[in-house]
C-alpha positions in Angstrom: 242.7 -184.3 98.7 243.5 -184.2 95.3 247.3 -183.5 94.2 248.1 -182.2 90.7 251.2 -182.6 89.7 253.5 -179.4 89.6 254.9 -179.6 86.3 251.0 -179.9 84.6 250.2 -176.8 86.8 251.2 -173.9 84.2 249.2 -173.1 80.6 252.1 -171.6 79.4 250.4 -168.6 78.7 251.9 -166.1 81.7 248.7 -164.2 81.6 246.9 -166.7 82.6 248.7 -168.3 85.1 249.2 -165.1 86.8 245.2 -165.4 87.1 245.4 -168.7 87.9 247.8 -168.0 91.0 245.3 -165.2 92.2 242.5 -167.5 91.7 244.4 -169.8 94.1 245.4 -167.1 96.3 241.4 -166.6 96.7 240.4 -170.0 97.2 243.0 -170.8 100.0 241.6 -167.3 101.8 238.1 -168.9 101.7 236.4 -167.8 98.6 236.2 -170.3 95.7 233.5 -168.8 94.0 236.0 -166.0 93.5 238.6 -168.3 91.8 236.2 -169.9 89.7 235.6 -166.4 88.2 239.3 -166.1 87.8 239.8 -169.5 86.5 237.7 -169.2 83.8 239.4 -165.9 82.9 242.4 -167.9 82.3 240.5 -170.4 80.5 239.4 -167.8 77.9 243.2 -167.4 77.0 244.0 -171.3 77.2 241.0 -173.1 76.6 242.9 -176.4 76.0 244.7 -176.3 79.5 243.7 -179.1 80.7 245.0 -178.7 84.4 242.9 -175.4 84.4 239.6 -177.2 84.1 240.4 -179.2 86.4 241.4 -176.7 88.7 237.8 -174.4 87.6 235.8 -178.1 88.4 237.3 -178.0 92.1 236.5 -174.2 92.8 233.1 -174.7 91.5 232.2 -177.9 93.5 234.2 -176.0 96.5 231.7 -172.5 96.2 228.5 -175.6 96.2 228.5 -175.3 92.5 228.5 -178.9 91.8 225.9 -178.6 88.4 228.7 -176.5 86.4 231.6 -178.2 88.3 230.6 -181.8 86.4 231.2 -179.7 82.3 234.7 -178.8 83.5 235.6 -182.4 85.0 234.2 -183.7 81.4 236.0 -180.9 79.3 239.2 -182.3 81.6 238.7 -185.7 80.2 238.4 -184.5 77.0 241.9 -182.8 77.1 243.6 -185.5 79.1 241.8 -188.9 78.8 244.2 -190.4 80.6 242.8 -188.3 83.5 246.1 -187.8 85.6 244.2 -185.6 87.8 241.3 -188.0 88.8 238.2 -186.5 87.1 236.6 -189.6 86.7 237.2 -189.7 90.0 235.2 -186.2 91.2 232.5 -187.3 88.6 232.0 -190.4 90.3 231.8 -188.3 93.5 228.7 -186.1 92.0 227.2 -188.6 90.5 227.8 -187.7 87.2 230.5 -191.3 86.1 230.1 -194.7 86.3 230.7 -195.7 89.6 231.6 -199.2 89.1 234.3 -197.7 86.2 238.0 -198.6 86.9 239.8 -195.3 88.4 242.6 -194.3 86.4 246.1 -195.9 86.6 247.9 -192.8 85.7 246.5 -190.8 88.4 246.8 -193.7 91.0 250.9 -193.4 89.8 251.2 -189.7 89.2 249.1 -189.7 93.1 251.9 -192.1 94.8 255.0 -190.5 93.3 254.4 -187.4 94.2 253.5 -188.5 98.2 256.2 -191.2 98.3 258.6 -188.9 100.4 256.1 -187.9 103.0 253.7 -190.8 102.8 255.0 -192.3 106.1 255.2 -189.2 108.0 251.7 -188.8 107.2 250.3 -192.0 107.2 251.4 -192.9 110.6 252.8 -190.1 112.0 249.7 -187.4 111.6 247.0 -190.1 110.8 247.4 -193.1 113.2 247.9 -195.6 110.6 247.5 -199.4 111.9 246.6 -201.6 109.4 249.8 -203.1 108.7 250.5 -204.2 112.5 246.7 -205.5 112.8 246.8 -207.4 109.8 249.8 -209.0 110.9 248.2 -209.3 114.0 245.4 -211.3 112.2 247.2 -213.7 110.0 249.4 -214.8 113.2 246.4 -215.6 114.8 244.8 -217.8 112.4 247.7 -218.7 110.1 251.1 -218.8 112.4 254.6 -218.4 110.7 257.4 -218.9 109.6 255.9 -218.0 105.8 257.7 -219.3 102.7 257.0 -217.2 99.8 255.1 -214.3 100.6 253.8 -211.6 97.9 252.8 -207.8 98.9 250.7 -206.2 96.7 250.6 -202.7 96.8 253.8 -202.8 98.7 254.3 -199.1 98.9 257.3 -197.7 101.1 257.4 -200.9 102.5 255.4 -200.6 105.9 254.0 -204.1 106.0 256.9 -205.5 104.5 258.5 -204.2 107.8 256.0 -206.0 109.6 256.7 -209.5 107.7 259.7 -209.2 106.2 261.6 -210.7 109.3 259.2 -214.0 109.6 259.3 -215.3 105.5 262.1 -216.7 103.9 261.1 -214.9 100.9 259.7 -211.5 100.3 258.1 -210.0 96.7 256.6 -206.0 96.5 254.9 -204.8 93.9 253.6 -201.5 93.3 252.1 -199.2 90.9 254.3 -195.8 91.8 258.4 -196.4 91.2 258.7 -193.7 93.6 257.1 -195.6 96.3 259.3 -198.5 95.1 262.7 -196.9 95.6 261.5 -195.9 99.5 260.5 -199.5 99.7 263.9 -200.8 98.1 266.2 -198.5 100.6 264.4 -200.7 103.4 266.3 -203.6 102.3 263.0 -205.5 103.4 262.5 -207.4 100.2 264.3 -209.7 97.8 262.3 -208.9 95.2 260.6 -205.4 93.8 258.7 -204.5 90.7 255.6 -201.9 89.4 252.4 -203.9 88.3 249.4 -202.3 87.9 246.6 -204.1 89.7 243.6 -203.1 88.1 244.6 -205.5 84.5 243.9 -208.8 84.7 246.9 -211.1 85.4 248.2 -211.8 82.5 248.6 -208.0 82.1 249.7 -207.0 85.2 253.3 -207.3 85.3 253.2 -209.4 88.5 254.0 -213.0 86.6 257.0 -211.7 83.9 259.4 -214.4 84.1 257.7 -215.5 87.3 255.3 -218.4 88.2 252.0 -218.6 89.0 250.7 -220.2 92.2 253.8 -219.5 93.9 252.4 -217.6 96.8 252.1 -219.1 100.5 250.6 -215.5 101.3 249.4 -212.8 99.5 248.6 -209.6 101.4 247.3 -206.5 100.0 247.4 -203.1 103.2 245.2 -200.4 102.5 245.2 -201.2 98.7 241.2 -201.6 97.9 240.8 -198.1 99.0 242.1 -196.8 95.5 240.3 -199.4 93.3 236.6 -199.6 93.5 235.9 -203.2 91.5 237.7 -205.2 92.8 237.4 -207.8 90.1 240.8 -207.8 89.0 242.8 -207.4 92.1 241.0 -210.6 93.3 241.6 -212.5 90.3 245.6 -212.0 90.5 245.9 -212.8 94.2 243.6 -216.5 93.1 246.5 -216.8 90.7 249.3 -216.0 92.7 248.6 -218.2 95.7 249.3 -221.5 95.9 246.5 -224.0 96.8 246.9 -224.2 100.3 247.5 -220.7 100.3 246.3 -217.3 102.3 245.2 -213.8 101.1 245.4 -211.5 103.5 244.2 -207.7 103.0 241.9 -205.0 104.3 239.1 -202.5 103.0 237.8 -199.4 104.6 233.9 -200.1 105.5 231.3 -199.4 103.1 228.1 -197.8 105.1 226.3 -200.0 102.5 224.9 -203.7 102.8 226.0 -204.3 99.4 228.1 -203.1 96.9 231.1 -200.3 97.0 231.0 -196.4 97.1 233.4 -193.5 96.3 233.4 -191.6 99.4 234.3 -187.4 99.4 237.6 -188.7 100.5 237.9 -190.0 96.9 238.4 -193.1 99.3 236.5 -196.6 98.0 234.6 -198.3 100.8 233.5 -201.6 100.3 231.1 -203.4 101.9 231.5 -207.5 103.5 228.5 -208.8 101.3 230.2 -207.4 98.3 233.8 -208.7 99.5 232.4 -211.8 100.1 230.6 -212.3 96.9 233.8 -211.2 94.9 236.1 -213.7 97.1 233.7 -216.4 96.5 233.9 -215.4 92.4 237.6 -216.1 92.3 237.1 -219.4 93.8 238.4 -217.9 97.4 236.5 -217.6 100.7 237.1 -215.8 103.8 237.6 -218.0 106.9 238.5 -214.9 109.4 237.4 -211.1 109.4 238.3 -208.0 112.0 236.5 -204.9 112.4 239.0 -201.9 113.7 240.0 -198.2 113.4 242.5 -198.0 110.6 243.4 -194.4 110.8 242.2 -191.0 111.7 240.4 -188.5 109.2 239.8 -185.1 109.9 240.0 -186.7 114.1 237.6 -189.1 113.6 239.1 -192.6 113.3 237.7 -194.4 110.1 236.1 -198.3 110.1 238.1 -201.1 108.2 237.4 -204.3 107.9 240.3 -207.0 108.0 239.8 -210.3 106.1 242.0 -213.5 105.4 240.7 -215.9 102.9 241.9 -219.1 101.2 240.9 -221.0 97.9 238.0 -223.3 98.2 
């Protein structure tokens, strides 16, 4: 599901968000082709609102419209490059965008801030999240604690952290939404939290400002690559955080694929163990164990993931 941002909701223009709220109303009582009609009423007022093209893509794709949906994704872009509200995204998804493009950070952030309050009621309460506990699971199997310095990339509220935090003698999270953050800082579960944006390149990423490199014993990264597609450069700052005799620890959701990656309708990445393998082996890592388990629930189906620890070769 895709989540706007409140604020970037209204044109301004109180004709045309009243149209846009009946367009709404229309589209939540089943009929989207409706609310693309109104929608592009309200366009004709504001035809630089950006959130409104947005909003016309989504009816459109929603009424099976997915040929006039892909102009208003584009005219989005155009109006917000940006992209806050993950057009790149839906063209990817109707094969219209690159599809080994880099998402965009901002919507990633403006994503994660807005869900940071009910992110673990949803996560684990509604959806039967269980990566954090398996991957713990995993790494005590095949690398036991106590852990020195551990790093948690894409810490979030903190929910592996919980899992760790009690067998390391020193905890780092980093994160790309400072909402998510300051849940993850009320847990008093690390000593040390930060934003860092994972899809730059280390020396870009904020994870090494007046900190070393190769200081990690374990890097772990829960239900991260889902939001990343390449992962290129998420790979190349957990080779440069650990430490040589280090262990990267993280997870993916299962590509259907042999090879490659693929954005999913759940605006999900799926990845699949050839092309994990090939990237691991690119930043001079490879994996020595791998799980496959249910890692939540989607729509009451519960959804593949593939658990991996590697080390640098």
């Amino acid at each position: 599901m895709t989540i706007v941002p409140k604020p970037l909701l209204a044109s301004g223009d109180f004709m045309a968000d009243r149209r846009a709220d009946y367009a709404a109303m229309l589209a939540e009582g089943g009929d989207p082709a409706a609310a693309a009609e109104l929608m592009e009423q309200a366009l004709e007022l504001t035809p630089a609102w950006a959130a409104g093209w947005f909003q016309l893509g989504e009816y459109r794709q929603k009424a099976g419209h997915s040929d006039t949906a892909i102009p208003a994704y584009r005219r989005t872009l155009e109006l917000a490059p940006d992209d806050i509200f993950g057009a790149f995204l839906k063209l990817v998804s109707l094969g219209a965008g690159d599809r080994h493009g880099i998402p965009p950070s901002q919507y990633i952030e403006s994503l994660f801030d807005d869900y940071a309050d009910r992110f673990d009621a949803a996560l684990v309460g509604r959806l039967d999240y269980t990566v954090p506990g398996k991957l713990m699971h995993l790494i005590g199997k095949h690398v036991p604690g106590p852990y020195g310095h551990v790093v948690d990339l894409g810490c979030g509220t903190g929910l592996f952290g919980a899992e760790i935090h009690g067998d390391c003698a020193y905890l780092e999270g980093y994160d790309l939404s400072e909402n998510m953050l300051a849940k993850a800082e009320a847990k008093g579960l690390y000593q040390h939290l930060a934003k860092a944006d994972l899809l730059l390149e280390p020396a870009a990423s904020g994870l090494f400002e007046g900190r070393a490199a190769q200081r990690a014993d374990l890097v772990t990264a829960s239900d991260v690559m889902i939001y990343l597609g390449p992962l290129k450069t998420i790979f190349a700052n957990a080779a440069a955080l650990l430490k040589p005799t280090g262990s990267f620890a993280f997870s993916v959701e299962k590509s259907a694929l042999d090879t490659g990656f693929e954005l999913l309708a759940s605006l999900r990445y799926a990845h699949s163990a050839a092309y994990v393998t090939e990237m691991l082996v690119a930043h001079g890592m490879q994996a020595f164990a791998m799980e496959e388990t249910a890692i939540r629930m989607d729509a009451g189906e519960p959804i593949t993931g593939l658990l991996f620890l590697a080390r640098s070769t």
